[in-house]
RODOMI-864795 format. One line per field, with one value per atom (N, C-alpha, C, O): residue in one letter; atom name; x, y, z. Coordinates in nm, 4 decimals, decimal comma, padded with zeros to 6 digits. Example, Ala and Ser with C-alpha at 12.3 -4.5 7.8 and 13.67 -1.06 7.14 Angstrom:
BEGIN
residuo: c(a:a:a:a:s:s:s:s)
atomo: c(N:CA:C:O:N:CA:C:O)
u: c(01,3190:01,2300:01,3200:01,4236:01,2850:01,3670:01,2900:01,3409)
v: c(-00,5690:-00,4500:-00,3300:-00,3319:-00,2250:-00,1060:00,0030:00,1138)
w: c(00,7800:00,7800:00,7800:00,8465:00,7080:00,7140:00,7870:00,8039)
end
This chain:
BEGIN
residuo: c(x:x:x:x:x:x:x:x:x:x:x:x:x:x:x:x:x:x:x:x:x:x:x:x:x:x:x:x:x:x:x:x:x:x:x:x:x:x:x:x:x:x:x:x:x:x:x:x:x:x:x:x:x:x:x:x:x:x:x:x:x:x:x:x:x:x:x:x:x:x:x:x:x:x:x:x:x:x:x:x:x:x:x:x:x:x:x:x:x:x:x:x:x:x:x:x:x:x:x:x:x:x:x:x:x:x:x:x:x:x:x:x:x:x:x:x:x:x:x:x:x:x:x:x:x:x:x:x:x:x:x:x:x:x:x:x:x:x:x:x:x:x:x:x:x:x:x:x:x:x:x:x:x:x:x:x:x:x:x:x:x:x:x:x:x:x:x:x:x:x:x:x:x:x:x:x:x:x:x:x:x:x:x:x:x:x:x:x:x:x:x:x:x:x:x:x:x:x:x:x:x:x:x:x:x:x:x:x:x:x:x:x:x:x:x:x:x:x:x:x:x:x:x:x:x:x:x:x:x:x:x:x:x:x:x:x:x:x:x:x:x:x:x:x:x:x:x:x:x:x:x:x:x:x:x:x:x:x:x:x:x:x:x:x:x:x:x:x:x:x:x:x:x:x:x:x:x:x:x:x:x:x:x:x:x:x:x:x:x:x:x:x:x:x:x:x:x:x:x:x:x:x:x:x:x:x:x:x:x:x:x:x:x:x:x:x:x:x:x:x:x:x:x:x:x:x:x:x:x:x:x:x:x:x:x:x:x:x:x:x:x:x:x:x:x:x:x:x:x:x:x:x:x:x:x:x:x:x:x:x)
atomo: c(N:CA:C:O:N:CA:C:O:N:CA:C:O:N:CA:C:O:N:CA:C:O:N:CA:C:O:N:CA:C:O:N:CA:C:O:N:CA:C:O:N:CA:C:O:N:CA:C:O:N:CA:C:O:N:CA:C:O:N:CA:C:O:N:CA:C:O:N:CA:C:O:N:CA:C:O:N:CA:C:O:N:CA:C:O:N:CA:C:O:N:CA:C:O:N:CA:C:O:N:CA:C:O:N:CA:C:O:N:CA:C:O:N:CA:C:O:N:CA:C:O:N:CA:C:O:N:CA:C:O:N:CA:C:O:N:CA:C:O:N:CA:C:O:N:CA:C:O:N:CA:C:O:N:CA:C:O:N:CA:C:O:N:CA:C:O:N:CA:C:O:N:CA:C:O:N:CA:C:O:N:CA:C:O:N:CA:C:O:N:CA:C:O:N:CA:C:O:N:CA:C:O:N:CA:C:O:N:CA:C:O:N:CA:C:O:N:CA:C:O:N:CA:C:O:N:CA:C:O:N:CA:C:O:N:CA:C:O:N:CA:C:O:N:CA:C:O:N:CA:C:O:N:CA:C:O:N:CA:C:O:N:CA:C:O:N:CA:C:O:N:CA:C:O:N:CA:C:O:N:CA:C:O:N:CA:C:O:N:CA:C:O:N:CA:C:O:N:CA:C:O:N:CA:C:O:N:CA:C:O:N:CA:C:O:N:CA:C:O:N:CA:C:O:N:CA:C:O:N:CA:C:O:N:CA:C:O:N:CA:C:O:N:CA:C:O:N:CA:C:O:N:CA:C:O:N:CA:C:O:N:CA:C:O:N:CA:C:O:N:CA:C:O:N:CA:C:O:N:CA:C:O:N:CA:C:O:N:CA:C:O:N:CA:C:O:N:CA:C:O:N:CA:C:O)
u: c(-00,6652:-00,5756:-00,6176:-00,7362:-00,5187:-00,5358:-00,5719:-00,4884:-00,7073:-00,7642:-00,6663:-00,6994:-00,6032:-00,5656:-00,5787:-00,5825:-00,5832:-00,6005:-00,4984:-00,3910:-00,5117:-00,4008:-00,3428:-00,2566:-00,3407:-00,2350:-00,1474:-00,0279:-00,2251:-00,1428:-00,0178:00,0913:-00,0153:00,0137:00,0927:00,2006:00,0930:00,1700:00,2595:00,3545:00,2229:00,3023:00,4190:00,5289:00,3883:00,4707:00,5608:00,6817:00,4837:00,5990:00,7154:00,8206:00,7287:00,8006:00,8763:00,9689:00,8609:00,9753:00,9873:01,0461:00,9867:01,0616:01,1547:01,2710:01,0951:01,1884:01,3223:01,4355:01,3068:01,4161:01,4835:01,5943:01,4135:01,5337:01,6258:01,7458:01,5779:01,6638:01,7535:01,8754:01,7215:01,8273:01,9333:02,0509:01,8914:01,9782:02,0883:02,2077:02,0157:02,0933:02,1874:02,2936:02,1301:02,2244:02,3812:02,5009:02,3007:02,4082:02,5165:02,6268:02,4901:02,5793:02,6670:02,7878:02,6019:02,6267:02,7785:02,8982:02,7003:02,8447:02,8306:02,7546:02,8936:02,8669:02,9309:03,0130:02,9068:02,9282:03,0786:03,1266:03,1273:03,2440:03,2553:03,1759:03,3383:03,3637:03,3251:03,2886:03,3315:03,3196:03,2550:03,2256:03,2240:03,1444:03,0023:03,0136:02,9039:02,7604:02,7590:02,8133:02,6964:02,6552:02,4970:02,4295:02,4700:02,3178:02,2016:02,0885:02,2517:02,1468:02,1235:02,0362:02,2231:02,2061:02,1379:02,1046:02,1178:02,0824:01,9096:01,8364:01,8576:01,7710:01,6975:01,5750:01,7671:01,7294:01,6808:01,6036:01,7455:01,7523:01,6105:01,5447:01,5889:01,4850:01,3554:01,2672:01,3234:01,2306:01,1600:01,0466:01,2074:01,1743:01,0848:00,9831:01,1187:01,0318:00,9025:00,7946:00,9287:00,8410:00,7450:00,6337:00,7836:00,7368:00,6055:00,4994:00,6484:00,5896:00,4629:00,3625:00,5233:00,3965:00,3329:00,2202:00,3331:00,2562:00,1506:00,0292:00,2046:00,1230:00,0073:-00,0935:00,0548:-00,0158:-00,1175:-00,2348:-00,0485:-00,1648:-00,2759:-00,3870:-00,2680:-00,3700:-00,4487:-00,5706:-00,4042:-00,4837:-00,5965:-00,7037:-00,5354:-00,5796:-00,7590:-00,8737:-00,6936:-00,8104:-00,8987:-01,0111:-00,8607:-00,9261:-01,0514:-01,1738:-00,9774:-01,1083:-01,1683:-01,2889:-01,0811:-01,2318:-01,3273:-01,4472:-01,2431:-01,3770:-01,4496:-01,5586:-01,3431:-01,3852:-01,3861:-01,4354:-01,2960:-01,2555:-01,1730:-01,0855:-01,1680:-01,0878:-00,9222:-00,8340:-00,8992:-00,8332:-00,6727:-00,5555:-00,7217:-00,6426:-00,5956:-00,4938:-00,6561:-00,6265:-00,5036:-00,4144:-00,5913:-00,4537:-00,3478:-00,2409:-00,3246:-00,2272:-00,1180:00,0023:-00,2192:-00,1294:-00,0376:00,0853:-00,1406:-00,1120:00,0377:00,1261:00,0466:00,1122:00,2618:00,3594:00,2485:00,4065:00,3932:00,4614:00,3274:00,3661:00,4549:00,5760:00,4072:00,4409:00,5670:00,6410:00,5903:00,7128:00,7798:00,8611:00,7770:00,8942:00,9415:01,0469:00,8032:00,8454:00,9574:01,0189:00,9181:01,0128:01,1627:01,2609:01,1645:01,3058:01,3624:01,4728:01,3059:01,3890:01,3836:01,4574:01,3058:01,3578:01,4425:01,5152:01,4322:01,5381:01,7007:01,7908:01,7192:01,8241:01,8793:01,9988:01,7360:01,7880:01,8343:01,9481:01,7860:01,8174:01,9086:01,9145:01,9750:02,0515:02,2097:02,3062:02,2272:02,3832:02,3902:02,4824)
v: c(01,1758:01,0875:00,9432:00,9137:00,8530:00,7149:00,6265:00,6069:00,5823:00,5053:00,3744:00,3151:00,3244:00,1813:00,1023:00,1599:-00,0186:-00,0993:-00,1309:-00,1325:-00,1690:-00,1731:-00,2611:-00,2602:-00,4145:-00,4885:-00,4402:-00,4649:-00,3666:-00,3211:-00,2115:-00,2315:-00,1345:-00,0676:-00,1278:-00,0949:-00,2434:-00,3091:-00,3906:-00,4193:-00,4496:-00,5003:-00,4308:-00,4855:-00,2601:-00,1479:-00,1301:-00,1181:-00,1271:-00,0796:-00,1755:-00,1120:-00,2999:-00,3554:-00,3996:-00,4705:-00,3733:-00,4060:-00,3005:-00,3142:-00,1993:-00,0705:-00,0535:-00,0147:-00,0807:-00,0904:-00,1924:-00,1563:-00,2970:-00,4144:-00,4101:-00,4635:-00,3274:-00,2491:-00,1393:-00,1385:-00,0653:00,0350:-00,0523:-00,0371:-00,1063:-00,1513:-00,2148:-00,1786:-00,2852:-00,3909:-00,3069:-00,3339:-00,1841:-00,0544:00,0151:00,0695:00,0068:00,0507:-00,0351:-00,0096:-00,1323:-00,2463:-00,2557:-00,2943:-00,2180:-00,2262:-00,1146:-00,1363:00,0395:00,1485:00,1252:00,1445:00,0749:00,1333:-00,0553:-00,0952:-00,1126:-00,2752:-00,2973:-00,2116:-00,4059:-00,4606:-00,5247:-00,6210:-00,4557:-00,5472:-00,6810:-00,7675:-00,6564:-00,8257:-00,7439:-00,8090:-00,5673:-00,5443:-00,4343:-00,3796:-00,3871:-00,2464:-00,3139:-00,3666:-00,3085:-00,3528:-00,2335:-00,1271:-00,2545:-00,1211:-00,0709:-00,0871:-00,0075:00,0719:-00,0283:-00,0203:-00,1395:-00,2639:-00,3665:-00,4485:-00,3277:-00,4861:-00,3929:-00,4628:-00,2569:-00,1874:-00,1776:-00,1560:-00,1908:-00,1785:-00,2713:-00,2644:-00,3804:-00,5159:-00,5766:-00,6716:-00,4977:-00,5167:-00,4273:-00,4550:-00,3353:-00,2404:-00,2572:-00,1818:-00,3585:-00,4080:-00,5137:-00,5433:-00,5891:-00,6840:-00,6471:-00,7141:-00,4972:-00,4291:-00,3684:-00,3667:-00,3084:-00,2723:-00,3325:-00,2809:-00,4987:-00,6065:-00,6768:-00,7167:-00,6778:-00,6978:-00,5816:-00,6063:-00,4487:-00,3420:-00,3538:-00,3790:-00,3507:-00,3276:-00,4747:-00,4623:-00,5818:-00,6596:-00,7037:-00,7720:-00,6450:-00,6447:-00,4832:-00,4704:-00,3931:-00,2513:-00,3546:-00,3712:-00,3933:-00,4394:-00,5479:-00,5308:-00,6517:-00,7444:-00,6311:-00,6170:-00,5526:-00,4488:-00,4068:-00,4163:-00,3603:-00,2815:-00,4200:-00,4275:-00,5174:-00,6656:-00,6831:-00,6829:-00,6960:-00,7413:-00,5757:-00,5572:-00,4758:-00,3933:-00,3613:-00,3366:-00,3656:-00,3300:-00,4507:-00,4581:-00,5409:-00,7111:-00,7085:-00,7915:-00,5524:-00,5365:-00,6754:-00,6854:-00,7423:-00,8349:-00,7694:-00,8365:-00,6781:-00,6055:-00,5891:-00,5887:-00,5799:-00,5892:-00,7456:-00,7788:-00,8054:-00,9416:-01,0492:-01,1271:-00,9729:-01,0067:-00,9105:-00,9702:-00,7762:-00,7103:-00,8013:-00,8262:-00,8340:-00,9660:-01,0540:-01,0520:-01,1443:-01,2595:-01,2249:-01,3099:-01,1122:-01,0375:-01,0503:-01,1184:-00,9612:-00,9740:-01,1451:-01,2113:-01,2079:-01,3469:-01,4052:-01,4228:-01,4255:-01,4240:-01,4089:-01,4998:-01,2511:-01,1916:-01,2825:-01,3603:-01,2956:-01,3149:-01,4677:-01,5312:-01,4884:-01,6637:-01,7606:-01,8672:-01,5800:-01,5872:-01,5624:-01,6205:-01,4930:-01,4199:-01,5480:-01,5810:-01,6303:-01,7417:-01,8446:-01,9190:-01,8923:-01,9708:-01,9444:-02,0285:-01,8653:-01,8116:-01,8186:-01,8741:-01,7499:-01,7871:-01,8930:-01,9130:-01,9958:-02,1077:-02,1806:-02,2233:-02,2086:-02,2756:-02,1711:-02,1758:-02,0849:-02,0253:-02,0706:-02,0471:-02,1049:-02,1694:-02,3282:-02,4022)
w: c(-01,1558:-01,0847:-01,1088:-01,1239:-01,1124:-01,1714:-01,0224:-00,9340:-01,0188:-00,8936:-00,8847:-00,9873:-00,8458:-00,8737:-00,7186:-00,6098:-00,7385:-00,6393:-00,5819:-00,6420:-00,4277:-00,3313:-00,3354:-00,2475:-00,4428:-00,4892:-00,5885:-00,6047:-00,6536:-00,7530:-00,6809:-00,7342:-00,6045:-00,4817:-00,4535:-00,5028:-00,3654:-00,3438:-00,3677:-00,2948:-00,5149:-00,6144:-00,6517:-00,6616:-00,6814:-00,7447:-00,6581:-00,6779:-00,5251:-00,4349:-00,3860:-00,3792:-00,3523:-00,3894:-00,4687:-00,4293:-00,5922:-00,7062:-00,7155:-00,8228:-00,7027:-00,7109:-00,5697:-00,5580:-00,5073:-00,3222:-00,3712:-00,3389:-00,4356:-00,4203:-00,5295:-00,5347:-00,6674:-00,7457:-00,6983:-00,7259:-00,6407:-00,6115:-00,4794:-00,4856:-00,4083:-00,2960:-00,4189:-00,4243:-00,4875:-00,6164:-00,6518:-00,6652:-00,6661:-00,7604:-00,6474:-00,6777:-00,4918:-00,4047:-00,3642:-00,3513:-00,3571:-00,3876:-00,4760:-00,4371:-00,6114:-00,7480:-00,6980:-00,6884:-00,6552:-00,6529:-00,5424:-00,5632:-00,4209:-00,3017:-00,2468:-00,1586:-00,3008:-00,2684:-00,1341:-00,1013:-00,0420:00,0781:00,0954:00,0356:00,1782:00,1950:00,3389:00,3759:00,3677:00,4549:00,5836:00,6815:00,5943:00,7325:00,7379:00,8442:00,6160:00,5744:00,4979:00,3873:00,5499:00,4622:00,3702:00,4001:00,2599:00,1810:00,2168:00,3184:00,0975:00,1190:00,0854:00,1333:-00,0181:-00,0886:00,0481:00,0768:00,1030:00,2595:00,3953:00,4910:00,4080:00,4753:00,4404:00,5370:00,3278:00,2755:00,2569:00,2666:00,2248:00,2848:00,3947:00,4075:00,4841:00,6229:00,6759:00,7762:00,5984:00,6468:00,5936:00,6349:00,4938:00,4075:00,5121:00,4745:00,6565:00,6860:00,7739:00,7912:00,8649:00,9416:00,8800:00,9391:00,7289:00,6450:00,6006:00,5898:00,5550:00,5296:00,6153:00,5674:00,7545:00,8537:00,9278:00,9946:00,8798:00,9436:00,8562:00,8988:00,7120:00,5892:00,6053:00,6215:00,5993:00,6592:00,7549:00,7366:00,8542:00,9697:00,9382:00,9732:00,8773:00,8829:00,7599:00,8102:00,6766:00,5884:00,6745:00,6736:00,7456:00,8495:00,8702:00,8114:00,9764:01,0220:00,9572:01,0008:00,8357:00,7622:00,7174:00,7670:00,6373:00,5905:00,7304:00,7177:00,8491:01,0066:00,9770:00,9606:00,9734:00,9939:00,8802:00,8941:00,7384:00,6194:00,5372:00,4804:00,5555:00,5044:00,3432:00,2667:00,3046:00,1495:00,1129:00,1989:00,0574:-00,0586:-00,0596:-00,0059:-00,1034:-00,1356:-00,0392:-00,0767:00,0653:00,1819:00,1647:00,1039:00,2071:00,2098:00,1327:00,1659:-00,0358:-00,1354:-00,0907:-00,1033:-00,0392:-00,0391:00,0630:00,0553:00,1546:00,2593:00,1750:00,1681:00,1022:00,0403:-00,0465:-00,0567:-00,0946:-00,2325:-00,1327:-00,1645:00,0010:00,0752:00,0998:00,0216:00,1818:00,2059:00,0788:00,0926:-00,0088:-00,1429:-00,2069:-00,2446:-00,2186:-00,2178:-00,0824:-00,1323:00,0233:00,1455:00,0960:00,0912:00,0626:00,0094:-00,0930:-00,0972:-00,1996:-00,3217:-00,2699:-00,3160:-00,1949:-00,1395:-00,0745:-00,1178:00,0254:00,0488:00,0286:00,0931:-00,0573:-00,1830:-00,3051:-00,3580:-00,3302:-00,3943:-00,3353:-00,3980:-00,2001:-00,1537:-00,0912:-00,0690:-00,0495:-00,0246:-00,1219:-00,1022:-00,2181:-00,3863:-00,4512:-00,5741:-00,3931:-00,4693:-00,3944:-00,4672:-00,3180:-00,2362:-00,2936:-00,2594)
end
C-alpha cells in the first residue's frame, strides 16, 4: 500500500470533490428555481471544508506533526482560491 502524506490527501481529495461537482453540474445543470447536483455539492463542501479543518487543528495541538498543519493551510488556500476567483470573475 502506497504511504502518502496527508497534504497530499488532501490535495487529491479536493480536486477530485470539485471535479466531479463540475461534472455534476455539466451533467443535470441549475435552473432559476431547481439547483442541480454541482450547487448541492458545493454547498456541502463548506461544512466539509470546515470539519476537515478543524479535525486536523485537532490532531496538529495534539501530535505537533507538521503535516496536519499544512493540511489546514492547503483548505485555507483552496477557500481563498474559490473567492477570488469568483470575486474577479463578475
Amino acid at each position: 500500500m502506497i504511504k502518502l502524506r496527508t497534504e497530499f490527501k488532501t490535495l487529491i481529495f479536493f480536486v477530485v470533490y470539485y471535479i466531479v461537482a463540475i461534472l455534476a453540474e455539466k451533467s443535470a445543470p441549475s435552473g432559476p428555481c431547481t439547483p442541480g447536483a454541482g450547487f448541492f455539492l458545493f454547498l456541502l463542501s463548506i461544512p466539509l471544508g470546515i470539519i476537515l479543518a478543524l479535525i486536523f487543528l485537532f490532531k496538529y495541538y495534539k501530535s505537533e506533526n507538521k503535516e496536519y498543519i499544512n493540511s489546514f493551510y492547503i483548505i485555507l488556500a483552496i477557500w481563498a482560491t474559490i473567492f477570488l476567483f469568483g470575486y474577479y470573475n463578475d
